[in-house]
N, C-alpha and C positions, 0 to 999 in steps of 0.2 A: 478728428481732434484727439482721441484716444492715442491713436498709433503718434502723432505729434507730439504730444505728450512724452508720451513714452521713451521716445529716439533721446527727445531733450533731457530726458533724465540721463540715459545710456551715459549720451554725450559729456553733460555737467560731471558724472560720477567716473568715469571712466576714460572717455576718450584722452585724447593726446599724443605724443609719441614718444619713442627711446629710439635712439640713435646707437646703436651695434657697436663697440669699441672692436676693432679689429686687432688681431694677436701683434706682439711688438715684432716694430722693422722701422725702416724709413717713412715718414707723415709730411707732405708738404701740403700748406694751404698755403693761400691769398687771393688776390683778386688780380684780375686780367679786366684795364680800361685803355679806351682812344687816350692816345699820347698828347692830341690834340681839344679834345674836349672834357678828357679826363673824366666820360661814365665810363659804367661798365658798359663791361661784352657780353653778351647774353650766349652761350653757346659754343665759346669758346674750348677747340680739344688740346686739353694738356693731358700728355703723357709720360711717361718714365721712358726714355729715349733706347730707341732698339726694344721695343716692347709694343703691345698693345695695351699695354694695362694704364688708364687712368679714367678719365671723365671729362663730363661735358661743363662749363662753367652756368653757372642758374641764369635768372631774368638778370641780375645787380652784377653778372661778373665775378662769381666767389666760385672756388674749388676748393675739395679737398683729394688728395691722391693719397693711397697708402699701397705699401709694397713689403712683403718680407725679403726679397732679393736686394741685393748690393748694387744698384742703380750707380750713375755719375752724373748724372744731366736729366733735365725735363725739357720736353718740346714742345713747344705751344705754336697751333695754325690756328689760323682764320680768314677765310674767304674774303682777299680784299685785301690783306694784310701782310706783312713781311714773317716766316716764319724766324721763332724767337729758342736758340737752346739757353737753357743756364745750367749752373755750373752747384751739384745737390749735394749735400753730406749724406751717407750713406748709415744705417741705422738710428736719426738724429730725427728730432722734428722740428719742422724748421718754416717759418714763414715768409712767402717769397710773392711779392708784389711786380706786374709786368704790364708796361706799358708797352702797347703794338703801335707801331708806325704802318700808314697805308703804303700800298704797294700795286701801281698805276701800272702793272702789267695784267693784260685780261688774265682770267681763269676762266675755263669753261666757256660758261653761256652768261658770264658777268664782268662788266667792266667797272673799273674803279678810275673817275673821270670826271672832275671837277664835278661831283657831288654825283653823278646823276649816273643813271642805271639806263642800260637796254631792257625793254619792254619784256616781260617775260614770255614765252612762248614754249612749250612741248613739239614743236614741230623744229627735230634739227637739232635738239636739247641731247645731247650726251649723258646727261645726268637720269634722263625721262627714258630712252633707249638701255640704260642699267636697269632702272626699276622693273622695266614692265621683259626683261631676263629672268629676276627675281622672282617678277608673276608667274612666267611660264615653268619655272622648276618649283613652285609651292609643295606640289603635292610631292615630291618625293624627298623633299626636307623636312616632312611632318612624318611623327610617330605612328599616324593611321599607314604609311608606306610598307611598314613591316608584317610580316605574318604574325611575328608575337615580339614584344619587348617587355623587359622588370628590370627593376630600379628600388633603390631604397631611398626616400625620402626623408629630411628634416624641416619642419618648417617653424619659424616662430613669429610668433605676434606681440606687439608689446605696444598702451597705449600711455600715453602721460598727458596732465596738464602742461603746456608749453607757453613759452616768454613770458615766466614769470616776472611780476615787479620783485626788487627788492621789500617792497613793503607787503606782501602777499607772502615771502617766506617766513616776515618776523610776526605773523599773525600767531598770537596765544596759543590756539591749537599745533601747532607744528612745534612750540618751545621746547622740548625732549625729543622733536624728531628732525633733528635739521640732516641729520644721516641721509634722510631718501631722498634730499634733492639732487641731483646728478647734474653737474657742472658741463659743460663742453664748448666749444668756438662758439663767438659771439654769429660767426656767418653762416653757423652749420642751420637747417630747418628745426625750424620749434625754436631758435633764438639761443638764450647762454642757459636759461635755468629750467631744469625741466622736473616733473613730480610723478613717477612711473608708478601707476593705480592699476594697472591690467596687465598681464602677461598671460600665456598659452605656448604651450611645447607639445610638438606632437613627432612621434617618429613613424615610422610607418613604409611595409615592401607593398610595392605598386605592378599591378599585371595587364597587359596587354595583349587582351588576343582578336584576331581581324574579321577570324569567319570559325563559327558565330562570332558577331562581335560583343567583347565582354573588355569594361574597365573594372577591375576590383582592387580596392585601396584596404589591407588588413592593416588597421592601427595599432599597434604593439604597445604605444608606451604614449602615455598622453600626463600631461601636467598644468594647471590652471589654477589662476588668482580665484579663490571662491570666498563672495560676499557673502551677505544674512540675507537666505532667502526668502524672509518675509520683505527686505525689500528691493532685492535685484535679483531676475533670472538668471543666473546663470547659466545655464541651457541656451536661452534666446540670444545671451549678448553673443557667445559663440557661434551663433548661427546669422546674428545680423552683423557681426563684425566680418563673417568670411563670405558673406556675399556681399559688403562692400569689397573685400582687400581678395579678389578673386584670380585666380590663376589669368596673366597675362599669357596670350599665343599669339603673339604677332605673325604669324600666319592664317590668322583664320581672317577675314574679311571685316568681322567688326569684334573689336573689344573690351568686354563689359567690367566696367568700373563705376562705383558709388551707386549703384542701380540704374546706369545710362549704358549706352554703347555707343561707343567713339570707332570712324572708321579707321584701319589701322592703314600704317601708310604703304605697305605691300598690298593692299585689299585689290582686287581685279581691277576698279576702277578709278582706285589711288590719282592717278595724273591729270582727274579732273577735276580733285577738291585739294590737291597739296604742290606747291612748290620746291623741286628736287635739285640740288646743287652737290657737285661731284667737289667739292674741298680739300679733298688730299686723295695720295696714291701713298699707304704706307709697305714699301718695298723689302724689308729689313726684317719681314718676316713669311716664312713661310704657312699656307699659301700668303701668295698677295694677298692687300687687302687694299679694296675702294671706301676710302670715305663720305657717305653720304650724306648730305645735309638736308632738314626738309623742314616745311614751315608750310600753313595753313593758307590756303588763295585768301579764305576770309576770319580774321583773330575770334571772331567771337563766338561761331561754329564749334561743335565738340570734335575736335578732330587733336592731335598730338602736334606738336614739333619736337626736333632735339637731330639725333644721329644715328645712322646702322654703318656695319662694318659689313661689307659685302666680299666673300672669298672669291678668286679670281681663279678657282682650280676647275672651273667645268660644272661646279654644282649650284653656282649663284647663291649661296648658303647666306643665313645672317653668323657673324660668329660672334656680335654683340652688336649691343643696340642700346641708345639712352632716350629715354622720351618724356616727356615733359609738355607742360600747358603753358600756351599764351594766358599773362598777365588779365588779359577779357574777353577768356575762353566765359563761354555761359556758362559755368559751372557754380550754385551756389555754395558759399561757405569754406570755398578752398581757396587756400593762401599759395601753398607751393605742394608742385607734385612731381616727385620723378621717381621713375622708372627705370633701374637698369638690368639688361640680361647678359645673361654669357652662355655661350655654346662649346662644345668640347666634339673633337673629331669622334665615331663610332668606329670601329675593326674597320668597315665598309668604306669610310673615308667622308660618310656625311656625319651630319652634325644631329645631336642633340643636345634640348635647353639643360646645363648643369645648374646653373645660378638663377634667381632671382630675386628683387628687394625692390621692393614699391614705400615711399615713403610719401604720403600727406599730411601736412599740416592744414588743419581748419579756421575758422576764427566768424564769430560775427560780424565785426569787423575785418574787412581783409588786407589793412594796411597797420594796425596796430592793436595794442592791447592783448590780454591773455587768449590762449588756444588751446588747441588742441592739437595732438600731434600722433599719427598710428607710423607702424613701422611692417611691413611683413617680408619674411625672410624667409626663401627657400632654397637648399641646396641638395641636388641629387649626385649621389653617389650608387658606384658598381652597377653602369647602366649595360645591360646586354640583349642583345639582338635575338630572333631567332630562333631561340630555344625553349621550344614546348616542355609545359608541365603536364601532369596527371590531367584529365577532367576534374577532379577533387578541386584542384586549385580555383577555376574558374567558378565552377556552380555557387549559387549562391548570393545573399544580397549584394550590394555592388561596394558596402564601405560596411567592414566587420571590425569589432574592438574588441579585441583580446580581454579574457577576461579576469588578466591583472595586471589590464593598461595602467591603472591608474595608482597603481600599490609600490612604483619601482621608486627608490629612492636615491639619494643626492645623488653618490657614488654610480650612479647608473648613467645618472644624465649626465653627470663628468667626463665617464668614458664613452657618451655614444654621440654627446654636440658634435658638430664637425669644427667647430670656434672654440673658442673661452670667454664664458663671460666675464666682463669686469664685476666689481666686489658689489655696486651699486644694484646691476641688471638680476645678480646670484641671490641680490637678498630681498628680491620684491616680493615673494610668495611670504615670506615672513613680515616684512617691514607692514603689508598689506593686513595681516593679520593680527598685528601690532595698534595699528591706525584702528580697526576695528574695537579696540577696547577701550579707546581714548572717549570718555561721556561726550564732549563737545562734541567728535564727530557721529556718535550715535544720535544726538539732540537733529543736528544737520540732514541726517539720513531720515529719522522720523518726520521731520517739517516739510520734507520734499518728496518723502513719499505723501505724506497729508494731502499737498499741495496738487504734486504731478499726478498722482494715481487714484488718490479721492480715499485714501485710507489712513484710519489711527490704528496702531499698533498698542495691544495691551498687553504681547507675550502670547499667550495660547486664544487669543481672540482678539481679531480686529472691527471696528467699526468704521462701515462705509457702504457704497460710495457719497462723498458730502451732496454731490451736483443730485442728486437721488430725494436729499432730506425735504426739499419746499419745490412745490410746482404748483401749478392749477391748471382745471380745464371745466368746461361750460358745465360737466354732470358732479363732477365733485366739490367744483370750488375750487379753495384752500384746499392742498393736499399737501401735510405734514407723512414722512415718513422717517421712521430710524430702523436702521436693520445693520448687520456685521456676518461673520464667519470665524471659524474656529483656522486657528493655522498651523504650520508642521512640528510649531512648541508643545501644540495640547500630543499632536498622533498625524504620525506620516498615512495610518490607513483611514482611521476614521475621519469624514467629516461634516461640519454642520453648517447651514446657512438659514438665515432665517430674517423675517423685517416684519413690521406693523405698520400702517400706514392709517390715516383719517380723514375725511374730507368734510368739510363745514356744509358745503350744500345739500349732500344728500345724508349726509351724519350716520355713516355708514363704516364699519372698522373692515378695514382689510389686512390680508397675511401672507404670509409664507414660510413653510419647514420645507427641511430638505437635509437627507443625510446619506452620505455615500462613504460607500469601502470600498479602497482602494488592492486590488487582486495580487499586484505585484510588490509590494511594500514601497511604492514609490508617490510619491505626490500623484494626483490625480488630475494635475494640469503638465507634468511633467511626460515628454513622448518616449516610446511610445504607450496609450494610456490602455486601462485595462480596469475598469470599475464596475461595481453597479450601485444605483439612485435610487431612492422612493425620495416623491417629495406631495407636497399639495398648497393648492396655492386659491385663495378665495380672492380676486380682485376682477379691479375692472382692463377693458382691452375693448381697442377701435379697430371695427372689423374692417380687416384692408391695410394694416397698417404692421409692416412687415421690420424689422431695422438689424442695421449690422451695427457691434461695437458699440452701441447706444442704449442705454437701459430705459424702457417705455416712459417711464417719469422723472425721466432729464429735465431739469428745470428750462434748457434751452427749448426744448420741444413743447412748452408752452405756449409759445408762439407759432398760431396757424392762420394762414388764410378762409377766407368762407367757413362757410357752418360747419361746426364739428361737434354736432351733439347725439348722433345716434351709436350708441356704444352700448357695448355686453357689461352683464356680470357675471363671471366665470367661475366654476368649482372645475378642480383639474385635481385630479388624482394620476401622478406618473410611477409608473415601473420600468427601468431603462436599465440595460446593460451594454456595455461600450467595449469595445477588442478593437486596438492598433496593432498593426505590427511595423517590422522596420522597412518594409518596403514601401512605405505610406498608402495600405491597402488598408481600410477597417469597414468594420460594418455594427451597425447598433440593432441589438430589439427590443421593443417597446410595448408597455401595455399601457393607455390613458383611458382613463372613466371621467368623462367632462361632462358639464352640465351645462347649458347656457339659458338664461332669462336677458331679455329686453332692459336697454337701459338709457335714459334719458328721452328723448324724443322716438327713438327708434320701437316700433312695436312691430310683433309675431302676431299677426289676423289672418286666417282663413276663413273660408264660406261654407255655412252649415247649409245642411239640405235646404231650410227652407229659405235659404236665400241671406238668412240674418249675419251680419260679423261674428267671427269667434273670436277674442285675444285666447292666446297661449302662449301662458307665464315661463314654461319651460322647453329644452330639448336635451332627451340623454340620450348620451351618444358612447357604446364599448368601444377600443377600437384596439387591434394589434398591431403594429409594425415591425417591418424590418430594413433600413436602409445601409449601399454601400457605399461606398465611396471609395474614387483612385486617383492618387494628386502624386505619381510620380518624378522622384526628386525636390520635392516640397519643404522649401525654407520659409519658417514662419516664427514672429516673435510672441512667447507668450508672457501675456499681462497678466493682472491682477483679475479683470474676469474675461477676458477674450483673447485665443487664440488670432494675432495679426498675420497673414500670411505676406510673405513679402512675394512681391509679381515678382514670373520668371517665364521664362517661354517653354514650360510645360504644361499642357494641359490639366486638369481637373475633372476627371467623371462622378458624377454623382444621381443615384437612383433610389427612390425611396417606393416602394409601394405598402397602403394601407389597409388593412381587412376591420369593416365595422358589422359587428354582431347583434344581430334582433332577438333578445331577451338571455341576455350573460349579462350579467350585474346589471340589470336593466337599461340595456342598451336598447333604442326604438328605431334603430335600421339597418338593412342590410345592404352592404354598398364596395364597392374595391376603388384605391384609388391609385394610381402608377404616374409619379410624375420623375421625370430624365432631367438630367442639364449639364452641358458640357461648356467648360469656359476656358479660352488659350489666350495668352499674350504673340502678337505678331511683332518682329521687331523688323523696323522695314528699313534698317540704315538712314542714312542722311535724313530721309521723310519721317522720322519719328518711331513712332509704335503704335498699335492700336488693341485693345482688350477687346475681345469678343465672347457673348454669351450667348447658347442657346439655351430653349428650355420646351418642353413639352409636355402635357399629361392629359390623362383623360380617365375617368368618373365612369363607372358602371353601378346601375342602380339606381331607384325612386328614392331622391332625399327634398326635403327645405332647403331653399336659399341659402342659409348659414352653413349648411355642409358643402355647398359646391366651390368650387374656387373662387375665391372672390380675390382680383387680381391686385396685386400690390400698388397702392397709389401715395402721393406723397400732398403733405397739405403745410410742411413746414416753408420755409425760409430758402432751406438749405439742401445744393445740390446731392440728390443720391443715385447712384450708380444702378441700383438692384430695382428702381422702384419708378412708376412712373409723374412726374415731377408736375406735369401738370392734370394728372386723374384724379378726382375726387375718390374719397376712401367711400368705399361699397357702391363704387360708381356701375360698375361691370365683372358680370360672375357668367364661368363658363361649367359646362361640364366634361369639356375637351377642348382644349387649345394648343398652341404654340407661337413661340417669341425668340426675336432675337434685337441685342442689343449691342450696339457698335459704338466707341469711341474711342476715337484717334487723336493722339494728340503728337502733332509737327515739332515740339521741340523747337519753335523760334526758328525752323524752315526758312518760312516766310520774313517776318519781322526782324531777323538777321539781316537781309535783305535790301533793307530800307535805313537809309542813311540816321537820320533822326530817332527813330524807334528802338536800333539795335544797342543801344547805351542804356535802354531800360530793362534789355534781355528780357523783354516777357514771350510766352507762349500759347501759342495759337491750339485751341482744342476745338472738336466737333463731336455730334454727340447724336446718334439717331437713334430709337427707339419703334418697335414694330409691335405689334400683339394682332392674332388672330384667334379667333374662338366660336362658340355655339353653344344653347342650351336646347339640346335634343327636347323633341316635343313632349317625352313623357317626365320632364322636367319645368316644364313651363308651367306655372298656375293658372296661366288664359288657359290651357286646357285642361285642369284637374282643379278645381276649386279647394276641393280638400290640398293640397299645399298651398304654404304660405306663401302671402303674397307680396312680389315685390315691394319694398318699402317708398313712401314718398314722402316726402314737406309737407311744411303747416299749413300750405295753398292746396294741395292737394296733386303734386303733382310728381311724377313719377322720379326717381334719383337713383335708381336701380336700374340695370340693362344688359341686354344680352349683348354679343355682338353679331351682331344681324344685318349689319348693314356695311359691312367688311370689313377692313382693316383699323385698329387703331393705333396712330401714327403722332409722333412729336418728336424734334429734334432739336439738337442747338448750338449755338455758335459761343466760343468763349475765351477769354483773354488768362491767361496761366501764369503764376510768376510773380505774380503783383505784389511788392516787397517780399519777394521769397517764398510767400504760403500761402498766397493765396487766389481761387482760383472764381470768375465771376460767369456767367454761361447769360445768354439771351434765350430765352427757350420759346420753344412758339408749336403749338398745337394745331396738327393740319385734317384731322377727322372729329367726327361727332359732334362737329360745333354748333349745333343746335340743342345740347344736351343742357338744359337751366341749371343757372348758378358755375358753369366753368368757364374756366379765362382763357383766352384765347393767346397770350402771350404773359412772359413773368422774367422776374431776375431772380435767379439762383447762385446761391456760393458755395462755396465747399474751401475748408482750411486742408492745407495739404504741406506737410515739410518734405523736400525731397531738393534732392543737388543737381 
């Protein structure tokens, strides 16, 4: 819900798009429909005639073409249809409307024949015999073919609110800024009126070398829209906006966009999930070029349509390409998407990508109403082969930033664009800044951050989170809490957090302090971080009950199934110090002095000599840590209090081990604790993806119950990933185990599929869960009386357990997508089921925004 949140804010504040004004020349738009039925043509190539240079026309039949050269004519084909020249003014812009008449001679492997079409087939298909040419020369049309390549990059990002109403611009707030709205074709994406809130420039030389193999990206010169960081990341938006708007390779087998992966239509096995149509042969330049047409066997599938230009000189090369979504593609929240690239011959005679420019518009709705619209824009220049640099050049993290990327100004970026901006696009870093001082939109940003992030802003202290302030639960009741933090108005080093909190039941006050300095003069949620904490914190905590992104007394988390009344009250004295670096390596050490007492139902009894009960009210425990962790390549948004990692298919190592000391600040045992866990995303094309976790640890030394693992269970409502969903909390404690957790989710595989189903685009998830464990004998209290003894219920019976009797196993079946966010699982429990009071089966949800 958190990360849901979160996006929705990005999105509201930020997203949209800007559309690139191109340097003056010749501009022709209009629309290409049946002469006969009068829609558009979805697909249609108009070009500036004797050229390669134009585009594909969208779903509706709209183009726009632009050119700095002295053209005479445009040529419009389409499969089916009679090709069309017309007749263009040259430096002029000029709109030009074209009606195609069909043309009842075959093409290819398609007839145009009182309506109806030959059955499609790959066998004998000319069109499907190019592609899979294409396939066989991939690898020596990619960059990985050379020994070494550099290149210098520009790229830009730019988002806007898009299809504005007229009555949304004459809104009070905008009345002194009608400046930043930027006009343009009513047909172009994002609609006529757009409101450009975001931009990013970055320039940047790029190195390739093969063996070792090393990419490094030195960014030189970088420029950015920057909000009021008490309420937008700016860090994070740049990191979840560029793994949406991600470098497209249509060469590589599948490729990733808005956090999905779409097979690309060259992918190895291209001809079994797309249909290939050979459209034109444009002869007029050199090399030849095949026009290839291609469209998804099934519309709703993540797969592309649109066009590639295939060289006819021996190398099968793309030398551009236009790609684009079907109208009900499963994609949530996207209105229109295209993609076009360009390639440029190298010394060698192959090609490498010079151009690219991905444009999406978003929307709630996806036929009407305001949007959202991004734009991303890359152009390489002085691309060269072959020529080794020092060792110097490669060594070294893999993306380095100059260190006065960020200080270069106007005149800089004027002479290093490879464009010009228009006067609108030049003045968003100010207009933006402008917009900022307007009270109305400060009011707007304060209520929504209130709203989306659960915080009030006072200047140098906020109070929150609100979902935090009223919960209950069986030991406390009523639990009222209010708590805040200090922000980077009070000090970028210092900082404070702190809450009170009170519960009617047990009429008990609880707390927390907490203050950290920040090592690097930088925010201390800003990467990479570098701090150190003391805090202390007097409250209560359900032993077992583990959560990501959720703060313990989430009012939603009120809501549990079965008994939940045996729970600690905790004194926690922490000492922490935190080191990132840029390679996403860090490692923490820790000192905590905890103390734990019994709370609510839950009692600490052991067996005196003579047989009689002992309660015991306490357990102190010293302990030191050190944990590291490696999440190579690691994009993640940060919030207001949690780092969101956005999935990627890079793995995540993480290793924590613990040293507990017998009599150092009155610690009462001595103990090691080493627990590992590796987590990767598989991405399996067509079949989806699957997130895989492992984890293992083990316990050396005579401790209590409450020191051993006591394994993560879950008693809410709501599906969790990390935890297991139907284990009761302090159901089962090891002192060595391991687990592994697998869920896959098909992406509407299946449900695509199925005629009736696929119109709701939902997706198919599975979910299985494993845990193995043991409580070595000199940890069992059946065999040492003096340790505490398993805890049980008001009947007397045991709710505690080792795993003893093998594996504990749950899994589950689940439907994804469900208006957009939401995701519902069947879950069903296949061990321990004679263990009292646990369910054998449950529904689970989980809120999920993703496209």
């Amino acid at each position: 819900m958190k990360l849901l949140t979160k996006i929705i804010f990005s999105l509201l504040i930020l997203t949209g798009t800007y559309h690139s004004l191109y340097a003056q020349g010749t501009t022709v738009r209009g629309t290409v429909t049946d002469a006969k039925t009068k829609e558009g043509l979805p697909f249609v190539t108009v070009t500036f005639a004797g050229s390669s240079q134009g585009a594909a026309t969208d779903n509706n039949g709209r183009y726009t073409i632009k050119s700095n050269d002295q053209f005479q004519q445009i040529k419009v084909t389409y499969v089916g249809y009679k090709t069309v020249l017309r007749t263009i003014e040259a430096g002029k812009e000029q709109v030009i409307n074209i009606a195609l008449t069909e043309d009842s001679r075959q093409l290819t492997d398609v007839v145009v024949k009182a309506g109806k079409k030959k059955k499609y087939t790959n066998k004998g298909n000319p069109a499907v015999e190019l592609i899979r040419q294409v396939i066989a020369h991939k690898e020596q049309n990619q960059v990985q073919n050379y020994n070494y390549a550099e290149y210098k990059q520009y790229e830009r990002m730019v988002f806007s609110l898009s299809n504005l109403s007229e009555k949304f611009t004459q809104k009070k707030i905008f009345k002194n800024y009608q400046f930043m709205f930027r006009q343009q074709d009513s047909t172009a994406i994002g609609g006529k009126t757009l409101l450009p809130l975001y931009m990013e420039e970055k320039l940047s030389q790029n190195y390739y070398r093969k063996v070792p193999f090393t990419q490094k990206q030195v960014i030189e010169a970088n420029k950015q829209v920057k909000y009021d960081e008490n309420f937008v990341d700016n860090q994070g938006l740049t990191t979840y906006f560029n793994r949406m708007y991600q470098d497209i390779n249509i060469y590589d087998n599948n490729v990733s966009l808005l956090s999905n992966q779409l097979l690309s239509p060259i992918a190895d096995h291209s001809p079994d999930f797309y249909k290939f149509f050979i459209t034109d042969t444009i002869k007029d330049v050199q090399p030849n070029l095949i026009e290839l047409s291609f469209t998804p066997r099934n519309t709703v599938t993540k797969l592309f349509e649109g066009k590639i230009y295939i060289t006819m000189d021996g190398n099968y090369a793309v030398q551009n390409a236009v790609l684009t979504v079907n109208k009900n593609i499963d994609l949530n929240f996207v209105r229109q998407m295209e993609a076009t690239l360009s390639f440029d011959k190298n010394n060698d005679g192959r090609y490498h990508l010079s151009k690219s420019n991905l444009k999406i518009e978003f929307g709630l709705n996806k036929n009407k109403g305001g949007g959202v619209f991004g734009e991303r824009l890359v152009t390489i220049k002085n691309f060269e082969i072959n020529n080794p640099r020092p060792k110097v050049i490669y060594d070294g993290p893999a993306q380095v930033i100059a260190a006065n990327a960020t200080d270069q100004n106007d005149e800089y970026w004027i002479n290093s664009r490879p464009d010009t901006l228009d006067a609108i696009a030049a003045s968003v870093y100010h207009n933006v800044d402008s917009l900022q001082t307007i009270p109305s939109f400060k009011r707007t940003m304060d209520i929504a951050t209130l709203v989306l992030a659960g915080y009030k802003n006072f200047g140098p202290f906020e109070m929150g989170p609100v979902n935090t302030f009223y919960s209950f639960n069986p030991v406390e009741g009523f639990r009222a809490r209010l708590g805040g933090r200090t922000t980077t108005a009070l000090s970028k080093r210092y900082y404070f957090e702190t809450y009170g909190a009170y519960g009617t039941r047990d009429q008990k006050f609880k707390y927390f302090l907490s203050s950290t300095y920040s090592l690097n003069n930088k925010s201390i949620y800003s990467f990479p971080q570098n701090y150190i904490r003391a805090s202390f914190q007097h409250d209560t905590k359900v032993p077992g009950q583990e959560l990501e992104f959720v703060q313990e007394s989430n009012f939603l988390l009120s809501f549990k199934r079965g008994a939940n009344d045996q729970w600690l009250y905790n004194d926690i004295f922490r000492l922490d110090y935190v080191k990132e670096y840029l390679n996403h390596f860090s490692y923490s050490i820790g000192f905590k002095k905890w103390n734990q007492s019994p709370a609510g139902a839950l009692e600490f009894q052991n067996l005196l000599p003579n047989g009689s009960l002992n309660n015991v009210n306490l357990i102190h425990t010293t302990e030191l840590s050190l944990g590291l962790r490696y999440a190579p390549k690691e994009k993640f948004y940060q919030g207001k209090l949690y780092r969101t990692p956005i999935p990627d298919k890079y793995p995540v190592y993480t290793l924590r081990y613990t040293q507990g000391f017998k009599g150092l600040v009155g610690g009462d045992y001595d103990y090691q604790n080493v627990v590992g866990n590796i987590s990767k995303r598989f991405y399996l094309s067509q079949l989806g993806f699957t997130d895989v976790s492992t984890e293992g640890g083990y316990l050396f030394g005579k401790v209590p119950f409450p020191l051993l693992d006591i394994h993560r269970a879950n008693q809410s409502y709501a599906f969790q990933f990390q935890s297991f969903n139907l284990m009761n909390f302090q159901e089962f404690v090891s002192d060595h185990y391991a687990s592994i957790t697998l869920d896959h989710n098909f992406n509407g595989f299946l449900f695509n599929r199925v005629p009736l189903l696929k119109k709701l685009k939902l997706r198919e998830v599975v979910n299985f869960k494993s845990l193995w464990g043991a409580v070595r004998s000199e940890n069992n209290p059946a065999n040492d009386p003096s340790l505490l003894r398993f805890p049980t219920n008001s009947s007397g019976q045991a709710t505690t357990f080792s795993l003893n009797k093998g594996a504990y196993m749950e899994g589950s079946v689940g439907v994804g997508n469900i208006f957009k966010v939401l995701r519902v699982d069947l879950v069903r429990r296949f061990s321990y089921l004679d263990n009292p009071n646990t369910p054998k089966m449950g529904i689970r949800t989980f809120v999920k925004f993703d496209f």
